[in-house]
Every structure is written in C-alpha cells, then in structure tokens.
C-alpha positions in Angstrom: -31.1 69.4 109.3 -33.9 68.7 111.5 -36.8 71.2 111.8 -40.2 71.2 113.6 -43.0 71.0 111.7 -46.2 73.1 113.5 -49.8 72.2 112.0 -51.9 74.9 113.4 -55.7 75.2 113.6 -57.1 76.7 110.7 -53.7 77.5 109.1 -53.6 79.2 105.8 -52.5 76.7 103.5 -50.1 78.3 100.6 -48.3 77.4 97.4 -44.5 77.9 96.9 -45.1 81.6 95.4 -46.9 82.1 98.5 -50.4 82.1 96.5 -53.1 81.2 99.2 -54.6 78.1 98.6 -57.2 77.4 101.4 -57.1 76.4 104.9 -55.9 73.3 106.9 -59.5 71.3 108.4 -57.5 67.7 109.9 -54.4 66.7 110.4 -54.1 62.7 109.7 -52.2 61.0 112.4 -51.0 57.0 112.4 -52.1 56.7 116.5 -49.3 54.0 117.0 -46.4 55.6 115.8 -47.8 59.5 116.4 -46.4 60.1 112.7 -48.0 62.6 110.7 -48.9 61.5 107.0 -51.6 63.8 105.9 -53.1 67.0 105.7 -56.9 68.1 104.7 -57.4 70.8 103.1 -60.5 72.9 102.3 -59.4 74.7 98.9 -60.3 78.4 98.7 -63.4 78.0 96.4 -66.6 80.3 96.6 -68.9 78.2 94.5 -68.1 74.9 96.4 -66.1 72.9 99.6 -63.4 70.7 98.5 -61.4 69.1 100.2 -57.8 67.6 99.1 -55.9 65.2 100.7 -52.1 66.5 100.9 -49.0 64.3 101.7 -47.0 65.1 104.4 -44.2 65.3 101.6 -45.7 67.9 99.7 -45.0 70.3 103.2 -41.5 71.7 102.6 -41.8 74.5 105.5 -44.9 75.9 108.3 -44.8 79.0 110.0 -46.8 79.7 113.3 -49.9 80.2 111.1 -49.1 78.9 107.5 -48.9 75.9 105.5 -46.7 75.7 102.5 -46.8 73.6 100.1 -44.5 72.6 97.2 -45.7 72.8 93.6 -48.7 75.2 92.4 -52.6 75.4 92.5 -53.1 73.6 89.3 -50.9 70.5 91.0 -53.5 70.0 93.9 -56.3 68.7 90.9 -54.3 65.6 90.7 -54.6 65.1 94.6 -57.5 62.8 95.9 -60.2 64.3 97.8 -60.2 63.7 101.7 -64.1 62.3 101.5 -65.5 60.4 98.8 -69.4 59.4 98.2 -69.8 56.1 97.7 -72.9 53.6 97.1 -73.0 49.9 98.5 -75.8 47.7 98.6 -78.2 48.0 101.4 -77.6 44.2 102.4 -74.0 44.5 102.7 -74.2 47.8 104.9 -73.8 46.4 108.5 -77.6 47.0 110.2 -79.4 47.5 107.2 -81.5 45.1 105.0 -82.4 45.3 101.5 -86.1 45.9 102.7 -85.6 48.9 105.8 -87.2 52.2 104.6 -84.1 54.6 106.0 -80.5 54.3 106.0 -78.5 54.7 109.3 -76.7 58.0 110.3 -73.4 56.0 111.1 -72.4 55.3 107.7 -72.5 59.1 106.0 -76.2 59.6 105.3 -77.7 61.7 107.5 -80.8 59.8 109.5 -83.8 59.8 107.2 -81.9 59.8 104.2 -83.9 57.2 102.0 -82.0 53.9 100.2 -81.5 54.5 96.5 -82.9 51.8 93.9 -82.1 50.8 90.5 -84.7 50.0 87.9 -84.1 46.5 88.6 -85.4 47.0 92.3 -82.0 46.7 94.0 -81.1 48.9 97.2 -78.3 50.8 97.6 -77.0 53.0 100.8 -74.6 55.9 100.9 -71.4 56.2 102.3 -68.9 58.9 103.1 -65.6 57.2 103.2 -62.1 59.2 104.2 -59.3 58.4 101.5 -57.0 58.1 104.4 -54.2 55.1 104.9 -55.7 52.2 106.7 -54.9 52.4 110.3 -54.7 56.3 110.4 -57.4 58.5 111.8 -57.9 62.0 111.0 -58.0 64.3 113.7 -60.7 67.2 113.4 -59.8 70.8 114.4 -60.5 71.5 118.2 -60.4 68.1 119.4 -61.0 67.4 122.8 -58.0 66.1 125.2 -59.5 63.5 127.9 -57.3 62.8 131.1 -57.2 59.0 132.2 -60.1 60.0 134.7 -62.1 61.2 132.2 -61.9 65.0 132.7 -61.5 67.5 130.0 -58.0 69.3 130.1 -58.5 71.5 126.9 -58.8 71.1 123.0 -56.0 70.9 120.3 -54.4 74.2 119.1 -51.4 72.7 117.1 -49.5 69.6 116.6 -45.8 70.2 116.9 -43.5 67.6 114.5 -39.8 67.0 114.2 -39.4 66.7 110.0 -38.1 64.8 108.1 -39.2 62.6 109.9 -42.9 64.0 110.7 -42.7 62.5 114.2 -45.2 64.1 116.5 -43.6 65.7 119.3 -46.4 67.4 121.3 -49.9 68.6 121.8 -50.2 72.3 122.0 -53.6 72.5 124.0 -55.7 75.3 124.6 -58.2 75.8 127.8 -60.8 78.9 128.6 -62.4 82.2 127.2 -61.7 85.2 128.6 -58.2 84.2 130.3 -57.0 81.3 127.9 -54.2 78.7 129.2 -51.9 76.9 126.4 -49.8 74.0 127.6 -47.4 71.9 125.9 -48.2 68.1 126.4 -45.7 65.5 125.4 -47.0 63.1 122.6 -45.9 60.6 124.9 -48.2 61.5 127.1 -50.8 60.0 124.2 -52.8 56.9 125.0 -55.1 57.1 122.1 -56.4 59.3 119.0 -59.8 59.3 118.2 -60.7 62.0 115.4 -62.7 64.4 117.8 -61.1 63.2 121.1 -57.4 62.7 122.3 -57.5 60.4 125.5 -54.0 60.7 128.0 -52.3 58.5 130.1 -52.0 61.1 133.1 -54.6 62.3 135.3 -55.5 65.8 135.1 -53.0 67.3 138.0 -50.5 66.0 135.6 -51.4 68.5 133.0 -51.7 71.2 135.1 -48.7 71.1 136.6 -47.2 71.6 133.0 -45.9 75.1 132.6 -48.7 78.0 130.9 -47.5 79.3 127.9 -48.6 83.0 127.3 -50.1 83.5 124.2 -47.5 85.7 122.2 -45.1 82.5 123.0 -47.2 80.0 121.4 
C-alpha cells in the first residue's frame, strides 16, 4: 500500500524499539528524478559528531517528527559515514601546485589550512568528500527556495515522499518569524537542487497564491 514518507528538519532518528538514535542533518535527493535515496544522520554521541549515511531502504515508517529506522544501533557501525577525509596530491587538486604555500577553501580545508608533505617532499591536500551516489546532491537543513526571478520564497521544512517508491512529492516551505507561513509546493514545481538552495520554475506570485497551511496542520 502506498504511504507518504515525510523527512522533517531535524527529525529524531529512531531504531525499531524506538531507541533514539540521533537526528536527521540532509536529505540526499537525485535532482532529475526528485527520488529520495539517502538520509544523514548525526548519531547521538557526546564525545564526538558522526555522521551515517542511511539508505532510503532502511526507513520502514516517519511520523511528523521521527525517523525510524529498521534494525538496531549496533547495525548503523556497518553504515558508511556521510563525509570522509581524504588526501590527494597537491598537483592533481584543480588550482593548486605542488609548490603553493595554502590549500584552497573549495576542496574541504578551510583557507589557510597548510599542504601536508611526506618525508620524501611530496605535497598532499585535503578533501572532504560526501559518500553520496554520483549524480545526487545532499540537501542541507533550511535550504533556501529561489523563485525563477530570483526572489526568496522561504526555506525547506519537510520533504513529503510517496514510498515505496520514495518519489518526492512536495516541498513543505516555511517563511517569517513571529507570524510564520508554511506552503505546500509541488516537486514539480522544482527546476533544480543545489544542497543549500532549491531554484523554481514559477515566479514568486505563483507561490503565494498557494494555500497557507496553519502550523498545527503541517
């Protein structure tokens, strides 16, 4: 039977015996086909932040604010991690030669960060790479959602999917502080996914015309 599958902001991610396990950070999108394949998920730790990559398979069930997932703690060690640190050599690092004194903020080191060196002189530059599947981009919590003219409509709440087939459905967007408006957008409505910016195919009357949800409907 077909269910919808909601991926909230900052749900609670449990295990089947509804232990918590930690919290949902990015939901990991294929921006073609709008099917969801991935979850991240920042494990409930207090001496460090991990992060687990989760298949979409291993979701039986969400609530409004929950994650469940199938199988126990102990089964998420066996899961890769989201980001991984890795080193490649300084001349094959787009913008960087074997000789420059700092490695460049776009490829995970933060600007200033120096290259690393072996004992046989050769350079080496970090990278943070996502263990995502090629061609999928992983959507940070709160992402902003651009209209074709460029104005800012609101950020991402939730991502609504029909299972089994973990087809995206809609956007649940959220806009304001003191008096905040949710609004449903169709996924169709989705030109392209970046992973801190959703751009639309509508201009912003579009959205706005779409009815406001109150909040104890959302």
């Amino acid at each position: 039977m077909e269910t919808t599958m909601k991926f909230q902001q900052n749900a609670t991610v449990v295990a089947a015996n509804d232990e918590e396990i930690g919290h949902l950070t990015r939901i990991v999108m294929d921006p073609k086909t709008k099917v969801v394949t991935h979850i991240a998920l920042r494990m409930k730790s207090l001496l460090k932040k991990e992060e687990k990559l989760v298949p979409i398979d291993r979701i039986p069930r969400t609530t409004e604010d929950q994650i469940v997932l199938s199988g126990s703690i102990e089964d998420l060690e066996s899961l890769p991690p989201f980001e991984e640190k890795i080193y490649v050599p300084a001349g094959e690092t787009p913008g960087v030669s074997p000789s420059a004194g700092q490695a460049p903020a776009g490829y995970g080191a933060p600007l200033g960060d120096p290259l690393y060196s072996t004992s046989s002189g050769e350079k080496y530059v970090r990278r943070i790479e996502q263990n995502i599947p090629e061609g999928t981009v992983a959507l940070k919590e709160g992402a902003k959602v651009i209209t074709s003219e460029g104005k800012y409509v609101g950020k991402v709440e939730r991502i609504v999917a029909d299972s089994p087939e973990d087809q995206a459905t809609h956007l649940l967007i959220s806009r304001g502080l003191l008096t905040e408006e949710k609004r449903l957008v169709p996924i169709n409505w989705v030109q392209r996914i970046g992973e801190d910016k959703i751009y639309l195919s509508v201009k912003k009357d579009s959205v706005e015309e779409l009815a406001s949800i109150p909040a104890e409907q959302s």
